[in-house]
TORPA-615880 format. One record per residue (C-alpha): residue in one letter; x, y, z. Coordinates in nm, 4 decimals, decimal comma. Each point is the difference from the previous one (the first is absolute). Layout:
N
R type       px       py       pz
R    A        X        Y        Z
...
//
This chain:
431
R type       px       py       pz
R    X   0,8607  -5,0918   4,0560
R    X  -0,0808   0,3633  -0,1112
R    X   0,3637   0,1181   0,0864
R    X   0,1490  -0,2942  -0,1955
R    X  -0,1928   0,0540  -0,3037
R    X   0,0670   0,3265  -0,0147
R    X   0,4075  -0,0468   0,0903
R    X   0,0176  -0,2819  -0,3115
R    X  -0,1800   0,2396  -0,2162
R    X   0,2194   0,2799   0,0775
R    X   0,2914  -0,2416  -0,0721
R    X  -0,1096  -0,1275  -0,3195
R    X  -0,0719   0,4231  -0,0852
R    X   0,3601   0,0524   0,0977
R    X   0,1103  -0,2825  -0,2276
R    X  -0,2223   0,1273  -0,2976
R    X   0,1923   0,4087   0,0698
R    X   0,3400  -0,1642   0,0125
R    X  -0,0215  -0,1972  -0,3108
R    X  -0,2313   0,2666  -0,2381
R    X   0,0784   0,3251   0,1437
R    X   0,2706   0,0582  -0,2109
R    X  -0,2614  -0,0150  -0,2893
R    X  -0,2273   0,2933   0,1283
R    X   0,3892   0,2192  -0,0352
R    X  -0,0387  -0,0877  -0,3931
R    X  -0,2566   0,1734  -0,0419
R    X   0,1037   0,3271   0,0876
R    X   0,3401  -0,1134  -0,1924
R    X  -0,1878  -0,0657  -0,3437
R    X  -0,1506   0,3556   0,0500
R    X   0,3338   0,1859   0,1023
R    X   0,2233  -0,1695  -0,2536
R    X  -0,1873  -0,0875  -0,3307
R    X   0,1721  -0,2844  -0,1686
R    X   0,1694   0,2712  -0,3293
R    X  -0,0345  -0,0832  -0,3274
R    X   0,3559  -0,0408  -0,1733
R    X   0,2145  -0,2593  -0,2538
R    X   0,0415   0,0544  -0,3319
R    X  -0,1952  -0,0896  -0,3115
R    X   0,2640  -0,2893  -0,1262
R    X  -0,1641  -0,2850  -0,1539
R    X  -0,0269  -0,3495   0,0716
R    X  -0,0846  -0,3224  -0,1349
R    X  -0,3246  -0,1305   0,1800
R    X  -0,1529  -0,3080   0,0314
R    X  -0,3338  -0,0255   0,1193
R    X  -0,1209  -0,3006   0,2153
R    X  -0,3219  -0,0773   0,0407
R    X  -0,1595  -0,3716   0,1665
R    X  -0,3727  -0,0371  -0,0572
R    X  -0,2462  -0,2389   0,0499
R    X  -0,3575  -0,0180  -0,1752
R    X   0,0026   0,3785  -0,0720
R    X  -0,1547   0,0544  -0,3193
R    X  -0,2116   0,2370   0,2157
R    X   0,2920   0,2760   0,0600
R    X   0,3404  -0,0669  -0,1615
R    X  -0,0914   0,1724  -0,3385
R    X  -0,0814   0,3284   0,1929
R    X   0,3851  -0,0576   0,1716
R    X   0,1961  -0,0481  -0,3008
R    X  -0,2017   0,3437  -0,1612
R    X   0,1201   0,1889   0,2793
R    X   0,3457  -0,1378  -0,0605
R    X  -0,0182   0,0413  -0,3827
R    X  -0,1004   0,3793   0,0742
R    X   0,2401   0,0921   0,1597
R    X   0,2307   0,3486   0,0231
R    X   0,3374  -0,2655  -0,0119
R    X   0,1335  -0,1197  -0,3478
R    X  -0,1660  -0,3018  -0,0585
R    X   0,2536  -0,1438  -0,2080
R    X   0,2068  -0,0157   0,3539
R    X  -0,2362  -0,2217   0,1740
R    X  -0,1021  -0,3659  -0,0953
R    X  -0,3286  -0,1359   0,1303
R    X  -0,0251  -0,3628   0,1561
R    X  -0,2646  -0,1792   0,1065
R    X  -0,0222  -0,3903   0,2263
R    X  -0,3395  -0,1296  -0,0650
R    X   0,0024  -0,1882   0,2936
R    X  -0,2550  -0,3201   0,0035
R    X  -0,2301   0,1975  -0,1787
R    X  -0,3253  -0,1257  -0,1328
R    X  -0,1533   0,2979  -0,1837
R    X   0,1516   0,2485  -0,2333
R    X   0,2619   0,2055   0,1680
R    X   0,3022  -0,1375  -0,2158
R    X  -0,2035   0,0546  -0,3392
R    X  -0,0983   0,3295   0,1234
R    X   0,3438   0,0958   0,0845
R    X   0,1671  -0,0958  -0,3160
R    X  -0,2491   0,2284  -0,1653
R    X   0,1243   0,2714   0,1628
R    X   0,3600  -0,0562  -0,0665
R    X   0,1330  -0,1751   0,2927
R    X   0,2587  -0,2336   0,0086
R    X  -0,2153  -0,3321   0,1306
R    X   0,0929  -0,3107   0,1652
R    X  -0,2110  -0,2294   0,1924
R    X   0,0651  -0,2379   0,2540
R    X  -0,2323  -0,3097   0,1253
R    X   0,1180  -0,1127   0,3480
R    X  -0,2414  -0,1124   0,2788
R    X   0,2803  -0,0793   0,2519
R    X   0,1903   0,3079   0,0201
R    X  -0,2598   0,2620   0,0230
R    X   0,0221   0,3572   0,0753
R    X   0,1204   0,3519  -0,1121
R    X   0,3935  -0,0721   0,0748
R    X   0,0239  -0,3452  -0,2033
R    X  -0,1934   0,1870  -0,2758
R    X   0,2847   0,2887  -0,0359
R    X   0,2681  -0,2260   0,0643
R    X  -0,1000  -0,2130  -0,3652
R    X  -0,0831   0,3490  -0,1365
R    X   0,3345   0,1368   0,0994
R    X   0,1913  -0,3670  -0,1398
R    X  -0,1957   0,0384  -0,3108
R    X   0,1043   0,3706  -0,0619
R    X   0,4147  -0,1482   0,0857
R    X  -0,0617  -0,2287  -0,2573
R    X  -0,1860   0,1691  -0,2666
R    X   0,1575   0,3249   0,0084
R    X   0,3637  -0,0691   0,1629
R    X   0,1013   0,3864  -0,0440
R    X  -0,1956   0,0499   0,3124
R    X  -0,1537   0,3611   0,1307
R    X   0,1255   0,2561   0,1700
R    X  -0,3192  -0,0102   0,2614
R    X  -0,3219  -0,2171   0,0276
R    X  -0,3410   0,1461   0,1170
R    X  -0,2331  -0,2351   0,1769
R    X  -0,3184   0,0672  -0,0643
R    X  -0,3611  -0,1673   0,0935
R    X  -0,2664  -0,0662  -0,3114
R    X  -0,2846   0,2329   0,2119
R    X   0,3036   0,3205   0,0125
R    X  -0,0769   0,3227  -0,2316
R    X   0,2925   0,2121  -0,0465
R    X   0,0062   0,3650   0,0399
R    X   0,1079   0,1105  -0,3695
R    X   0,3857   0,1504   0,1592
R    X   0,0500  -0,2843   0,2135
R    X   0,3211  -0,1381  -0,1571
R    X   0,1073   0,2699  -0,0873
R    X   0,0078   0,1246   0,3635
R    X   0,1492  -0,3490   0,1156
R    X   0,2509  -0,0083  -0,2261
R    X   0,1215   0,3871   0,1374
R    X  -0,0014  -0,1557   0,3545
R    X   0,2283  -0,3149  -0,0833
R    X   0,2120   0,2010  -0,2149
R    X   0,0534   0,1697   0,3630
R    X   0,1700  -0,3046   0,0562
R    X  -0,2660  -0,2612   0,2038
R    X   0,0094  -0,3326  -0,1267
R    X  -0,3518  -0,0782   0,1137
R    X  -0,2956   0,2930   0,0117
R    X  -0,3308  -0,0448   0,0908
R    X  -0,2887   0,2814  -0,0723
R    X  -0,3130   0,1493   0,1119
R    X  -0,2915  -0,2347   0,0295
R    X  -0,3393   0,1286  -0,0607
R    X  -0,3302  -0,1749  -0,0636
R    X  -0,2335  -0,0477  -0,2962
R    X  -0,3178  -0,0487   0,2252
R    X   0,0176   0,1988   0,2785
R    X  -0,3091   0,0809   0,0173
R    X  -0,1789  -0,3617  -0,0479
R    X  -0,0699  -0,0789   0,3622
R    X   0,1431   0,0257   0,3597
R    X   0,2454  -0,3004  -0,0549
R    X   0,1748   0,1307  -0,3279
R    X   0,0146   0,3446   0,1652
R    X   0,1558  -0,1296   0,2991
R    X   0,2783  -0,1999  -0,2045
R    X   0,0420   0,3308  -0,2161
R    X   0,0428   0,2206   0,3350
R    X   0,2896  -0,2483   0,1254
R    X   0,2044   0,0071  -0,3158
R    X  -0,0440   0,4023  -0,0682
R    X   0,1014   0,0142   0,3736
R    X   0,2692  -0,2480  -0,0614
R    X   0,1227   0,2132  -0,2597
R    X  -0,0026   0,3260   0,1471
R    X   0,0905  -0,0934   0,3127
R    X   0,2163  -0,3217   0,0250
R    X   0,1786  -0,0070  -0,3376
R    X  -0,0102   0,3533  -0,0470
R    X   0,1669   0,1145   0,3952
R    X   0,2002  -0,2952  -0,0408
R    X   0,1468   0,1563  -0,3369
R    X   0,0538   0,3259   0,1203
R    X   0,1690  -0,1439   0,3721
R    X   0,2728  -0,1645  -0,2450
R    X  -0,1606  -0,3451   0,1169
R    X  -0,0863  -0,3213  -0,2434
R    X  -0,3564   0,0321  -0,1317
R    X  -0,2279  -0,3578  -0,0354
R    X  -0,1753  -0,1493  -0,3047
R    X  -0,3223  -0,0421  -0,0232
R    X  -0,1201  -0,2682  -0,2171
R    X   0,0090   0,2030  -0,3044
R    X   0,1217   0,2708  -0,1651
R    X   0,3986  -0,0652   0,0335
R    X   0,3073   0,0497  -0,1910
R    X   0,3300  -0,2353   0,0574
R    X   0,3118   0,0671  -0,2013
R    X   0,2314  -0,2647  -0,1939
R    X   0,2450  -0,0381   0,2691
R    X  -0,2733  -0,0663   0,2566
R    X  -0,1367  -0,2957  -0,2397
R    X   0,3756  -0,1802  -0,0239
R    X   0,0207   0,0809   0,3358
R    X  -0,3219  -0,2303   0,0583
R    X   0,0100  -0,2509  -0,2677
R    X  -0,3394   0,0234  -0,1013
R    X  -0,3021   0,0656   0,2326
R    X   0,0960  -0,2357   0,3093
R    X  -0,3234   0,1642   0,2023
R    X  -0,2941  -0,2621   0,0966
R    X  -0,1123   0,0772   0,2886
R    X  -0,4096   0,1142   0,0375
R    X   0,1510   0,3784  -0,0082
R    X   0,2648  -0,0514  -0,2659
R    X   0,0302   0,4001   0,0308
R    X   0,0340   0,0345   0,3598
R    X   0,2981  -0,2607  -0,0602
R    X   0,1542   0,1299  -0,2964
R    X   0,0070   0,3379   0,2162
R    X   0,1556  -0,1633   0,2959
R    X   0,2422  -0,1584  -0,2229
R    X   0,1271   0,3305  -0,1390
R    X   0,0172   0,1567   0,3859
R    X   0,1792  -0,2737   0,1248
R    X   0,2494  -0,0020  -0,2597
R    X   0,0814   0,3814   0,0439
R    X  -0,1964   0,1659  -0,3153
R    X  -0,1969   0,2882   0,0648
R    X  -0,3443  -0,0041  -0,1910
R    X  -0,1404   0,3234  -0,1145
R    X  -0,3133   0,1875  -0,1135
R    X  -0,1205   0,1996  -0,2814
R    X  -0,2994   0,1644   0,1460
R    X  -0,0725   0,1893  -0,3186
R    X  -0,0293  -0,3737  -0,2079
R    X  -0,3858  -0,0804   0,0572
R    X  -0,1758  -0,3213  -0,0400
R    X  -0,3336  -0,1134   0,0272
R    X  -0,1041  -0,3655   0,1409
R    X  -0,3267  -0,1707   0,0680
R    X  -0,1114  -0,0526   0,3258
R    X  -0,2143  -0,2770   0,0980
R    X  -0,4294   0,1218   0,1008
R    X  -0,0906  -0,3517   0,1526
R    X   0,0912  -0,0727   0,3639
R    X   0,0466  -0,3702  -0,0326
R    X   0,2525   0,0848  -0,3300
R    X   0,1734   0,2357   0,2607
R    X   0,0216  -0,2284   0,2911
R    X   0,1548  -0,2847  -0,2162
R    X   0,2592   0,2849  -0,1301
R    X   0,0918   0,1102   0,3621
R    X   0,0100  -0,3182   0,1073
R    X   0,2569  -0,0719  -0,2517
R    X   0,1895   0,3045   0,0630
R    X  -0,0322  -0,0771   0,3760
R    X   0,1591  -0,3543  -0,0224
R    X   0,2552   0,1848  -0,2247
R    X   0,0886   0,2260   0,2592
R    X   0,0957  -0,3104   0,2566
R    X   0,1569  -0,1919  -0,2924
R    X   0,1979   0,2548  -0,0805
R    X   0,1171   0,1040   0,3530
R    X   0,0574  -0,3911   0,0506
R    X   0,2405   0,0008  -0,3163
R    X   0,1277   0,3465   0,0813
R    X  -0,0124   0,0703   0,3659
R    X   0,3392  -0,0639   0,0993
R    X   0,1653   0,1774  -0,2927
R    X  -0,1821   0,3295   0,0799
R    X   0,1044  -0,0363   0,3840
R    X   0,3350  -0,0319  -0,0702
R    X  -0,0639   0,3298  -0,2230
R    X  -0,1736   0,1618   0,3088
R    X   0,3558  -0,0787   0,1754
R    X   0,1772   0,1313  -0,2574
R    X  -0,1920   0,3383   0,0426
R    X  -0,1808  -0,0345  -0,3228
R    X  -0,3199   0,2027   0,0097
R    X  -0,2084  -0,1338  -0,2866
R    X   0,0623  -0,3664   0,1554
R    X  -0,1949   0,1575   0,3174
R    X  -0,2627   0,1807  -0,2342
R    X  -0,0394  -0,3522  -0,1806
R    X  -0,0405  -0,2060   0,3075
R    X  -0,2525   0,2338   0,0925
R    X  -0,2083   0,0007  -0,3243
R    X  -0,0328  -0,3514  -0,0002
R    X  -0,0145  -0,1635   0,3492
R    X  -0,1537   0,1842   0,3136
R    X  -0,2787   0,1824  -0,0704
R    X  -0,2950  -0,2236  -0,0440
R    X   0,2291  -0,2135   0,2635
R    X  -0,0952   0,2620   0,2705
R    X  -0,3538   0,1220  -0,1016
R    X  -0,1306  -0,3896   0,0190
R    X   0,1458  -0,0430   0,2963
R    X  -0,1574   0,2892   0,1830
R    X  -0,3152  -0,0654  -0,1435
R    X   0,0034  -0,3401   0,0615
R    X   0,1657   0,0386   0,3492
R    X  -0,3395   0,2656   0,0835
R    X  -0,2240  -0,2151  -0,1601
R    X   0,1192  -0,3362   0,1844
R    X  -0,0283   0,2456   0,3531
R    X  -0,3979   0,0319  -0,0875
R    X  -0,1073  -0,3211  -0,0542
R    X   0,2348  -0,1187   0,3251
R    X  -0,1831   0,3134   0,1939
R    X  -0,3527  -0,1231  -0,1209
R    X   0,0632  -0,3259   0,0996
R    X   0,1851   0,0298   0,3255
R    X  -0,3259   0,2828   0,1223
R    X   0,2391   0,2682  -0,0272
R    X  -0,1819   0,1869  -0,2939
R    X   0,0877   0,0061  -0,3056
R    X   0,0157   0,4418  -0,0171
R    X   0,3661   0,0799   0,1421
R    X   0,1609  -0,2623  -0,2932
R    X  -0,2683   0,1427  -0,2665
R    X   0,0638   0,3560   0,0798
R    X   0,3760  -0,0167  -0,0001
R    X  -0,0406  -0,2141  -0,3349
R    X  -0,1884   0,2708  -0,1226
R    X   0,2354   0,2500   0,0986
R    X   0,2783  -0,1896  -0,1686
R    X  -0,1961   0,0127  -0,3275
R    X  -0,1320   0,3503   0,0228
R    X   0,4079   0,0700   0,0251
R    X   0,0658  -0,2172  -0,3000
R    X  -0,2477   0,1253  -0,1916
R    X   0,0503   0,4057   0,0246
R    X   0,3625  -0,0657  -0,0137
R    X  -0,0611  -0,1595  -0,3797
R    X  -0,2825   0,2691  -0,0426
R    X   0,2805   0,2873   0,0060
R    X   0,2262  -0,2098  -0,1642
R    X  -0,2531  -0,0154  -0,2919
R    X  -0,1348   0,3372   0,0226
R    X   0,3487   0,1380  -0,0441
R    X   0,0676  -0,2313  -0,2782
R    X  -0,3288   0,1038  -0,1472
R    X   0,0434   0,3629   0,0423
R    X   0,3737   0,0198  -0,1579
R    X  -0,1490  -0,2587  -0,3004
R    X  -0,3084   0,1425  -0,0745
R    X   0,0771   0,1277  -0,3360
R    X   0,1711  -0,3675  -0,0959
R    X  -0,3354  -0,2122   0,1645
R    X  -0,2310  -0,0795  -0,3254
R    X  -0,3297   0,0153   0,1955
R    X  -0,2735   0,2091   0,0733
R    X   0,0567   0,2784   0,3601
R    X  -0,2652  -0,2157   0,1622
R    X   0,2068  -0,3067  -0,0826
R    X   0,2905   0,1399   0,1085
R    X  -0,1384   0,1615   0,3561
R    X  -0,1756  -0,3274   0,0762
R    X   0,3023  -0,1924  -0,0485
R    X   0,1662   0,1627   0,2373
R    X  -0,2560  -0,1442   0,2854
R    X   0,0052  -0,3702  -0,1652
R    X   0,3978  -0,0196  -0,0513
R    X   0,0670  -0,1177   0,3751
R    X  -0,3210  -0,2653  -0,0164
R    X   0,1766  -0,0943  -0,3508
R    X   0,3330  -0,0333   0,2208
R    X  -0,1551  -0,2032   0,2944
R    X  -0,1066  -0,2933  -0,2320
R    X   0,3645  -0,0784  -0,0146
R    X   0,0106  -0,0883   0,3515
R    X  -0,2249  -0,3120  -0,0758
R    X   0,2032  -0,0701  -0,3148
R    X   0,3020   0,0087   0,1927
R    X  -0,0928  -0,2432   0,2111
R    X  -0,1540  -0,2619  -0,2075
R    X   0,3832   0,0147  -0,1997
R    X   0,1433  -0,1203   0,2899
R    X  -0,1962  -0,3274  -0,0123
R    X  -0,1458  -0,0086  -0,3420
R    X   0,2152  -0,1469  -0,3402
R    X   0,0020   0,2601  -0,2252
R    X   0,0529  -0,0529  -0,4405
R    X   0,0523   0,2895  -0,2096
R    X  -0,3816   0,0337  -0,2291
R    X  -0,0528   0,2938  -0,2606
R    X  -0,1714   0,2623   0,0806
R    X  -0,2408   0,0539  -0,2734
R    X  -0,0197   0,3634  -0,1424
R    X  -0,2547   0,1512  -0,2387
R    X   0,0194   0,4002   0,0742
R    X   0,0906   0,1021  -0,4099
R    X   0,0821   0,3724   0,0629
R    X   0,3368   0,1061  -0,2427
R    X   0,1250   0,2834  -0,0977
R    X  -0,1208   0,1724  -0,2705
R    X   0,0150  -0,1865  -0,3356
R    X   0,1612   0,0767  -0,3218
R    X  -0,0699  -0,1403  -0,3725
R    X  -0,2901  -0,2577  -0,1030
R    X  -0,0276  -0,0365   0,3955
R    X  -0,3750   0,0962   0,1442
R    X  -0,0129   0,1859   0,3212
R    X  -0,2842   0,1232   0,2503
R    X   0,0976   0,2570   0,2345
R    X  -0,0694  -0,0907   0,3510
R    X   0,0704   0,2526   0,2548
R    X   0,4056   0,0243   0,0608
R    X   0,0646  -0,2803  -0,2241
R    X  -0,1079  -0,1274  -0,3514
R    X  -0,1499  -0,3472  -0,0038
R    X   0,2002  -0,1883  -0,3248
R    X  -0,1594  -0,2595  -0,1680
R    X   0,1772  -0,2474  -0,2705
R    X  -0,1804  -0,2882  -0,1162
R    X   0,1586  -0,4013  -0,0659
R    X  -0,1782  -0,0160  -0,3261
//
């Protein structure tokens, strides 16, 4: 039984360096070839999109860091969906200028339907249109030259950009850390190697640009799945566009400090992943086919992963329990489960140690923050293995995530500010 565990675990290891292998080469491909600044300064007509939901708590802070910035502001119009909110987020937002409509739907629920009545609002109201829309999310702070360096990379000629994704609370616990880790590695090392291979970059969640022609092209915002980003990326790859990245356009998101808050989100994004691949799956194959790189790179992102990790684990773990019972022992499963994790877990170690290393002057945290999360990143990573598996079985809704971090950038005016270590906290009061 020994030999067998060990030949299924060196199968399922095989499987695992066949599909993400490719991944360790982009690492030494973001350091080689650094995605280069270029594009010129032309202006465009922005519109700003923004869906919220009960978040009196943080929007004010976003639209400051949007009023401050380096862009003209007479280019860029502000909108805001209160969607089903109960508190003061649409008040709030008028106050500071924003362009607010709210919606009250219990039936279609969720991020996508919320931008598709923002976007049929905006065709209505203003039928001149915009030459791009941003997508934003209500916890974001913007670093002050971030549309201005977006608007240099589409004037480079990419109809849809995303940017750099950093985090507001690194530093708040081991969870939030974690979560910041993955998307600073995401954007060094998936988005920005992916950029500088010539390959189609993903968005993620936030932080995105889409041009006029991309919105005709659509129709309005047709994405409602659980990840509507993951789908509105895999819509652009399998239709032949090429998203790019601006690594040098910086935003700041809020990432959740309570494990039950993060479960439900990676549960959602989990179910997302299948839905997705369900809706998707057969487009992106026939894109393999075809030769098409990024519909590999997708496929990868979003399917096998978590796929292959539970199934090892589960596969060890299921050996143990038949050892103990049968009087076998329970040792030769248990040490080559063990073995399998130890892999896992300095394989994500290194991966987050380089990240760490590389990001250290962009990570908003404390050194013994930083050097601890390097040891706590794979743990972070292994509680998706659970979460993986209960989206397989469980029905998932989309729920807001409920965000309260107020750091902004600094403020400006009749605006009070307290300075709290690399960012200003920004208070504006309802009354």
């Amino acid at each position: 039984m020994e030999a067998a565990v060990r030949t299924i675990n060196a199968l399922i290891s095989v499987l695992f360096l066949l599909c993400y292998a490719y991944q360790l080469l982009y690492i030494p491909a973001a350091w080689l070839r650094p995605v280069r600044r270029g594009g010129s300064d032309e202006p465009h007509r922005y519109a700003v999109l923004i869906a919220a939901r009960n978040e009196e708590a943080v929007i004010a802070d976003l639209l400051h860091s949007i009023r401050q910035q380096s862009y003209d502001s007479s280019l860029v119009t502000v909108f805001v969906l209160a969607d089903n909110c109960t508190d003061h987020t649409a008040q709030l937002a008028r106050r500071c200028g924003a362009v607010v409509y709210e919606r009250f739907d219990d039936r279609h629920i969720g991020k996508g339907y919320a931008l598709d009545t923002l976007l049929c609002r905006i065709r209505e109201d203003f039928p001149e249109g915009y030459d791009g829309y941003f997508v934003f999310d209500a916890d974001n702070l913007l670093d002050r030259d971030y549309i201005r360096e977006m608007n240099r990379s589409f004037n480079e000629g990419y109809s849809v950009l995303t940017s750099y994704r950093n985090s507001k609370n690194f530093g708040s616990n081991w969870i939030s850390s974690g979560y910041a880790l993955w998307f600073l590695r995401e954007s060094r090392y998936l988005n920005g190697a992916r950029m500088a291979l010539g390959a189609s970059c993903a968005v993620s969640g936030t932080g995105f640009l889409f041009s006029r022609s991309v919105l005709e092209e659509m129709g309005g915002w047709p994405f409602h799945l659980l990840t509507e980003d993951i789908e509105f990326s895999v819509y652009q790859i399998t239709h032949g566009r090429r998203i790019g990245y601006c690594p040098t356009a910086v935003l700041y998101d809020e990432q959740p400090v309570s494990f039950r808050q993060s479960c439900r989100q990676r549960l959602r994004w989990a179910k997302g992943y299948l839905q997705v691949f369900r809706h998707y799956g057969l487009q992106l194959t026939k894109g393999m086919l075809k030769g098409s790189w990024s519909c590999y790179d997708m496929s990868m992102a979003i399917m096998p992963a978590f796929v292959l990790s539970f199934c090892s684990v589960v596969f060890n773990a299921a050996l143990s329990v038949s050892g103990l019972l049968s009087g076998l022992g329970v040792w030769f499963a248990l040490k080559s489960l063990l073995e399998c994790l130890g892999r896992m877990y300095l394989m994500l170690m290194g991966i987050g140690l380089i990240t760490t290393v590389t990001e250290w002057k962009q990570i908003h945290a404390s050194t013994g923050r930083r050097l601890l999360t390097v040891f706590t990143f794979p743990l972070f990573m292994f509680t998706y293995i659970p979460v993986s598996l209960a989206a397989l079985f469980l029905r998932v809704e989309w729920k807001p995530i409920h965000h309260t971090i107020r750091a902004a950038v600094p403020a400006a005016g009749n605006d009070t500010c307290e300075k709290r270590g690399s960012f200003h906290v920004h208070r504006i009061s309802l009354r």
